[in-house]
C-alpha positions in Angstrom: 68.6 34.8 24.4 67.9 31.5 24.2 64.5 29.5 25.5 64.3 25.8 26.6 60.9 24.7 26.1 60.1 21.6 27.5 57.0 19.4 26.4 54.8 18.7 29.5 51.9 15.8 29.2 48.7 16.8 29.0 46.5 16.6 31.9 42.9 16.3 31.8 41.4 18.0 34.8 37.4 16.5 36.3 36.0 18.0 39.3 34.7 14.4 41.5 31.9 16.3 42.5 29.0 18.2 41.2 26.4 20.5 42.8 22.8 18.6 44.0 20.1 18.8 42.0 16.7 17.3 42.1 16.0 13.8 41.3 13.8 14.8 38.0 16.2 17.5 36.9 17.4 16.0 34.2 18.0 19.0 32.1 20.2 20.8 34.4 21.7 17.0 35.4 22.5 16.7 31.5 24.7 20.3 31.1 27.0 19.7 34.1 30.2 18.2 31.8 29.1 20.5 29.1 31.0 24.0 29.9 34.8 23.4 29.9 37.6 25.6 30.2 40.7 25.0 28.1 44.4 26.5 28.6 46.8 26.2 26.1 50.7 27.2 26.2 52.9 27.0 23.0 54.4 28.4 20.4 53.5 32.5 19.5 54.8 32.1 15.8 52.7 29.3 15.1 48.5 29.7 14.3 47.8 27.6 17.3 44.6 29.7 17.7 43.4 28.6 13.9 43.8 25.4 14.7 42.4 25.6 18.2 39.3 27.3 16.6 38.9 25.2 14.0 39.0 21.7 15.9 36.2 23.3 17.7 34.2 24.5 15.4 34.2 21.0 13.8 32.9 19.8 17.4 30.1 22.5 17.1 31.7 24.4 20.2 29.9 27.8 21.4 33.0 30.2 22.8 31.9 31.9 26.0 35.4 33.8 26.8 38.8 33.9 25.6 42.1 35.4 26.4 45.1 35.6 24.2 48.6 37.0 25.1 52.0 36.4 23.3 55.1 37.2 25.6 58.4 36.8 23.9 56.6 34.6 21.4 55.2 32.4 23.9 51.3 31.7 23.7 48.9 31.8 26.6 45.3 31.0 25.4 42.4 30.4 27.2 38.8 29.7 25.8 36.0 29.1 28.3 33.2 26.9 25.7 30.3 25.0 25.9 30.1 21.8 24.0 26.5 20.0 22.5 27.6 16.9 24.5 25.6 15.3 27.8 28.3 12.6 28.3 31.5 12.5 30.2 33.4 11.7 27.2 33.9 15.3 25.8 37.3 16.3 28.3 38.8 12.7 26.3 37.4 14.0 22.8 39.0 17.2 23.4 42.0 15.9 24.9 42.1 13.6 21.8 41.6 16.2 19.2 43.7 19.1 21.1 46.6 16.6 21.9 48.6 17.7 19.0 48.5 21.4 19.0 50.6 22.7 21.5 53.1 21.9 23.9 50.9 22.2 26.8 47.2 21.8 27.0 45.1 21.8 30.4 41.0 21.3 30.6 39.1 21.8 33.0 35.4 20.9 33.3 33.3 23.7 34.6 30.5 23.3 36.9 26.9 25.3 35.9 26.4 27.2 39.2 29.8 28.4 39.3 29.6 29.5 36.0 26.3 31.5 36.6 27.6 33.1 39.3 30.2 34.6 37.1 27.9 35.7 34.8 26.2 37.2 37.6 29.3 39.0 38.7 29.5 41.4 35.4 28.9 44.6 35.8 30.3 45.3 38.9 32.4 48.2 39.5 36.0 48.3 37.3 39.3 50.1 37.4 41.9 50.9 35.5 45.7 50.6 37.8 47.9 52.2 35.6 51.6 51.5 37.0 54.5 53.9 35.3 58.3 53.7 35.9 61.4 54.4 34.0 61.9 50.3 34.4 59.6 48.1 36.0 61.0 46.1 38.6 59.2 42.9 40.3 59.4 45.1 43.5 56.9 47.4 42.0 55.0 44.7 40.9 54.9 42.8 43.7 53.7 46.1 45.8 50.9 47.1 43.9 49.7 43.4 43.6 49.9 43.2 47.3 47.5 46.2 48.0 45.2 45.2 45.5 45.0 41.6 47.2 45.1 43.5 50.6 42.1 45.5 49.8 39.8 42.6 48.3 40.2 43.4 44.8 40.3 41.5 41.7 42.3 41.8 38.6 41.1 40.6 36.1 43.7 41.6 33.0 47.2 42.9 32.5 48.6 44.4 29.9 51.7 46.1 28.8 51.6 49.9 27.1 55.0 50.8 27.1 57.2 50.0 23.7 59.9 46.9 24.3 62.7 48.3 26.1 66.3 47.1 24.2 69.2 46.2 27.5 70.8 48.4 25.7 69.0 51.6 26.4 69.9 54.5 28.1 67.9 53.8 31.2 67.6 57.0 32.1 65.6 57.8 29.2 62.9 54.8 29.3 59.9 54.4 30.0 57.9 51.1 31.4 54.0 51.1 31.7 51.2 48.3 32.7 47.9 48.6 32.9 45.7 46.2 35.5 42.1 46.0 34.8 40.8 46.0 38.3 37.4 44.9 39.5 35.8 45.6 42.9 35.2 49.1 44.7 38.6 50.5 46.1 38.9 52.4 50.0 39.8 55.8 50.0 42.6 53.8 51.6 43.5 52.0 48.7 44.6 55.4 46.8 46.4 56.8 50.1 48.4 53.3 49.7 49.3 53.7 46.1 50.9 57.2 47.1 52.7 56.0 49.5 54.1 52.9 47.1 54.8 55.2 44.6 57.0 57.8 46.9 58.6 54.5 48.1 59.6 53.2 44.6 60.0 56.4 42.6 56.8 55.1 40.4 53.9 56.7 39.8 50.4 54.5 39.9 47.4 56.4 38.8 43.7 54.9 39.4 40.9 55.8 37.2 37.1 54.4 37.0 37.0 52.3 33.7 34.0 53.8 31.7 33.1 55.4 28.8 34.8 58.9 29.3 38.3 57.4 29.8 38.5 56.1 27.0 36.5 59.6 25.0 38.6 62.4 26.4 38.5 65.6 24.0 39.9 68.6 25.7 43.2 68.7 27.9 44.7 72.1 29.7 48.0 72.8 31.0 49.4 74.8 33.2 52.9 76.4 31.5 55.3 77.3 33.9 57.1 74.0 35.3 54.7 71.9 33.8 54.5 72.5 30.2 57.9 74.0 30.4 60.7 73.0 32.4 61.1 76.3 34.4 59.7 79.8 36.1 59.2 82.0 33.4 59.4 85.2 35.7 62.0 83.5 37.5 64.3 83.8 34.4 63.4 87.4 33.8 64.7 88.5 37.3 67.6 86.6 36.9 67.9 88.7 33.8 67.0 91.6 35.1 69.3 91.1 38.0 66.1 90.9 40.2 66.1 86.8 40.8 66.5 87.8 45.0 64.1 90.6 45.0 61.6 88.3 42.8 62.4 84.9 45.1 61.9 86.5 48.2 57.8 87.8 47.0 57.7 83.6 46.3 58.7 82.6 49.8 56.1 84.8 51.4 53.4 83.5 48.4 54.4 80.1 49.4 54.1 80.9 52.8 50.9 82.1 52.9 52.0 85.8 53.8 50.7 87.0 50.4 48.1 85.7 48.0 48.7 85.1 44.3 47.5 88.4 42.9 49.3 90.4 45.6 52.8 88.3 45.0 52.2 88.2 41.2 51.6 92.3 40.6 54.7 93.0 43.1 57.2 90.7 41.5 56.3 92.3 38.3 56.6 95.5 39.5 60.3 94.5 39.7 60.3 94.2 36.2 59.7 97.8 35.5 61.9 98.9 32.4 62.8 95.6 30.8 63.6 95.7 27.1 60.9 93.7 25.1 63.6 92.2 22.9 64.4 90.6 26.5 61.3 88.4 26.6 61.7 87.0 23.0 65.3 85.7 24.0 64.0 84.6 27.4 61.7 82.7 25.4 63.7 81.7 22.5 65.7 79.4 25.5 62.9 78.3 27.2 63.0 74.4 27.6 60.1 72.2 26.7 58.9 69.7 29.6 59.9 66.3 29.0 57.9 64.6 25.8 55.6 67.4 25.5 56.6 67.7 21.7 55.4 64.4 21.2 52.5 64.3 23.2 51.3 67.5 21.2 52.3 65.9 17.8 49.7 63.0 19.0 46.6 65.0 20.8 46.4 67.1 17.3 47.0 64.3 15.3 43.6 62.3 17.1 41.7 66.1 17.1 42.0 67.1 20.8 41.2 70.6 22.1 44.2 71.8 24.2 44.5 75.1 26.1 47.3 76.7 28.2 45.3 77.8 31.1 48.4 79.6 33.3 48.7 82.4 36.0 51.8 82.9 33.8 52.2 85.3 31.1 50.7 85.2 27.3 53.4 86.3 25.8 55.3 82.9 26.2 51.9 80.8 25.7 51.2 82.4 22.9 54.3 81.3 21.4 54.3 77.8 22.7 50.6 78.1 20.9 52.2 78.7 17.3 54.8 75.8 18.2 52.7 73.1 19.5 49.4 73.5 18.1 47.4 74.3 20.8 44.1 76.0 20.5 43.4 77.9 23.4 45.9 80.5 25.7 44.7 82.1 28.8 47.2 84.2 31.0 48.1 87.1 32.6 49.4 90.0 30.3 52.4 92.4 30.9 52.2 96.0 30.2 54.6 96.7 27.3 54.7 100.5 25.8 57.5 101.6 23.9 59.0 98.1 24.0 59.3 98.4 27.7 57.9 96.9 30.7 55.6 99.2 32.8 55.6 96.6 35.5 51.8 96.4 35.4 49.2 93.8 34.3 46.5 94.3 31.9 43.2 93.0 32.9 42.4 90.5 35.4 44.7 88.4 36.7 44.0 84.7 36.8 44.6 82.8 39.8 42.8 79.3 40.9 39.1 79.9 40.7 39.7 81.6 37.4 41.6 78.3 35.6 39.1 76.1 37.2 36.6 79.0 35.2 38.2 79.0 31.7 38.4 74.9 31.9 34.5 75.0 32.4 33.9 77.7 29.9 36.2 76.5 27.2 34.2 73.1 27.8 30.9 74.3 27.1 32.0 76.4 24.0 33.3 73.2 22.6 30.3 71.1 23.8 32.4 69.1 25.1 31.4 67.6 28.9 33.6 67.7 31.9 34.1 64.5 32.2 35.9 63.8 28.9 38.3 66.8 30.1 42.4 66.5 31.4 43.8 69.3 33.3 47.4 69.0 33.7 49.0 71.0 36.5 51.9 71.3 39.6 50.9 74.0 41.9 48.2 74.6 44.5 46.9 77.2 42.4 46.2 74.7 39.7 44.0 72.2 42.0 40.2 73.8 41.6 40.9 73.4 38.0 42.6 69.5 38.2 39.2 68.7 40.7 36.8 70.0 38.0 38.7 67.6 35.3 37.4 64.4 34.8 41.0 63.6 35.0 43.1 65.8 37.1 46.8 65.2 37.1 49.5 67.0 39.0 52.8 66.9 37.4 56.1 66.9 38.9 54.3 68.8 41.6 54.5 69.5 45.6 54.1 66.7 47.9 51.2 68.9 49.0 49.5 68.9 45.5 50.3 65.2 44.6 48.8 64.5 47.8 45.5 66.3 46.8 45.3 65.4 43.8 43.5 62.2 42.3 46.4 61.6 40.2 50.0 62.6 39.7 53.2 61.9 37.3 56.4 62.8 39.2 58.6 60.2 37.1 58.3 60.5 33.4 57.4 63.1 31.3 54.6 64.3 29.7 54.0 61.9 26.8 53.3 59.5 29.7 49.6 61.1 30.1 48.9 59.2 26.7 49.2 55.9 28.8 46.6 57.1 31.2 44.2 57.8 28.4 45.2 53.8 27.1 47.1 55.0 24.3 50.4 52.3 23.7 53.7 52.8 22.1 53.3 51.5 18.9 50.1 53.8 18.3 52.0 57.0 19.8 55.3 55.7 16.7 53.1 55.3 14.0 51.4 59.0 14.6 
């Protein structure tokens, strides 16, 4: 592709007026020309920042801010200074000494009270707007930039996650990810709105407070059946069994609220009663991975996270999804085998919601770990005590119900796309 760039004249921008000040402040009188602000378009493959720098380092220049972003190797720069001059001369010096370096060049002078009340401003509450979709569209964009304007809240970066997406990609396969730095305090509202965008578009947009534990998580737990793997396990030993009806119907009237999880659980493996043992390992031999969970996996052990299966399904499939992903931790309920049978009994207690949101918290304080660096991962309503304990809870491909609960949900891409939510780009994830 090619781009026309077109050399624009540089413009020199100086506010007429300046705030009152009292006849014998001369001090404050003497800074008012002295803070500029200076944005700069050109070239991405050329050092324009070197030069930039070093033209105002010769000029004794103190940088306040700056912002630096290359798309398609085009430069946007912006440095906010303060220069040791009390004249109006300094926009022309710039001007003159700046002229040359890129195609565009805009300065601004910068008035002192506007610039401590900026100052002022820092600290205030910040957010991370995480925007995921197989392709980003300017309709998406243009959505979640209208609540965020609609609800008085600023953003005050961009940034893209995802890897560069090739037109000639399968584009059912990619993935597109931004991530707005958001400042301001957002209305329950605000995240009711992003739902309902999100069910509109087919996008997911996840909104997380931007401090220290987002960007330290050390423990993550998953759910297994339909989120960690891309089925029912006991689903596919009825059909095996030639019990799928039988073991559906129990479901319904789980679903339904007619029978709680214990009751359902113990009566659809009751069903089971008799099945050859050899019949789990090649149940489980064919059980199909979630979407990028091989991937995510590779890179949570590779950076030294604790991960855990914490499942109302059964052990004998985590623990093999244990020895193939790494994973430290396996809680689940355990079938009765003697003489490579099922009995079509459990062994111990069987865990249901209070008891994942339980093992989360223990595993947690075994590892010293806090609960506010943790991730549980999760689709079902059973899985919600334990995604509200989380410091990040994330329902995945789940219920309308459950994504509606939930703080945050992925119903778009797979599971690799939790690494964007932790800040984690492309590049870092390809290198690992």
């Amino acid at each position: 592709m090619q781009v026309v760039c077109y050399k624009v004249c540089l413009q020199t921008i100086i506010p007429n007026t300046f705030p009152l000040v009292a006849a014998d402040d001369r001090d404050l009188r003497s800074h008012m020309t002295e803070l500029f602000l200076i944005r700069i378009f050109g070239d991405g493959g050329s050092p324009v920042t070197q030069k930039v720098s070093s033209i105002l380092a010769d000029m004794d220049a103190e940088i306040l801010d700056i912002g630096h972003s290359v798309i398609h190797n085009n430069l946007s720069l912006g440095l906010l200074v303060h220069l040791p001059e009390s004249d109006r001369s300094a926009p022309v010096k710039l001007e003159r000494r700046l002229g040359s370096v890129a195609e565009k060049i805009i300065i601004s002078s910068v008035n002192l009270d506007s610039y401590e009340l900026w100052v002022q401003n820092q600290g205030a509450p910040r957010y991370v707007l995480t925007l995921l979709a197989r392709r980003l569209k300017a309709s998406h964009l243009s959505a979640v930039s209208d609540l965020i304007a609609g609800s008085d809240l600023k953003v005050d970066a961009i940034k893209r996650l995802s890897g560069r997406i090739s037109r000639r990609s399968d584009f059912g396969s990619t993935k597109a990810c931004v991530e707005f730095s958001i400042r301001g305090e957002p209305q329950k509202s605000f995240r009711e709105n992003l739902l309902a965008v999100g069910n509109e578009f087919q996008i997911d947009v996840a909104l997380q407070e931007d401090g220290i534990y987002r960007r330290h998580r050390r423990l993550i737990a998953f759910d297994m059946d339909s989120t960690l793997i891309a089925t029912e396990v006991i689903d596919e030993l009825a059909d095996r069994f030639s019990v799928g009806e039988k073991v559906r119907a129990i479901t319904a009237k789980a679903m339904a609220g007619e029978l709680d999880f214990a009751d359902s659980l113990r009566r659809r493996v009751e069903l089971l009663e008799g099945m050859e043992s050899i019949d789990l390992e090649q149940v489980a031999s064919k059980i199909p991975l979630a979407e990028g969970a091989e991937s995510l996996f590779k890179t949570l052990n590779h950076l030294g996270y604790k991960t855990a299966i914490i499942s109302g399904g059964f052990t004998f499939f985590g623990n093999q999804l244990k020895e193939k992903l790494g994973i430290d931790y396996v809680f689940g309920n355990q079938l009765e085998i003697q003489e490579g049978k099922i009995t079509g009994k459990l062994i111990g207690q069987i865990i249901g919601a209070e008891q994942k949101a339980e093992i989360l918290e223990n595993i947690a304080k075994k590892e010293n770990i806090s609960l506010k660096q943790t991730i549980a991962v999760g689709d079902g309503a059973n899985d919600l005590p334990m995604l509200s304990v989380a410091g990040l809870g994330i329902a995945f491909k789940a219920k309308p119900l459950v994504r509606k609960v939930a703080k945050h949900s992925i119903s778009n891409l797979g599971l690799d796309s939790l690494l964007y939510l932790m800040g984690i780009r492309d590049f870092e994830i390809n290198k690992v």
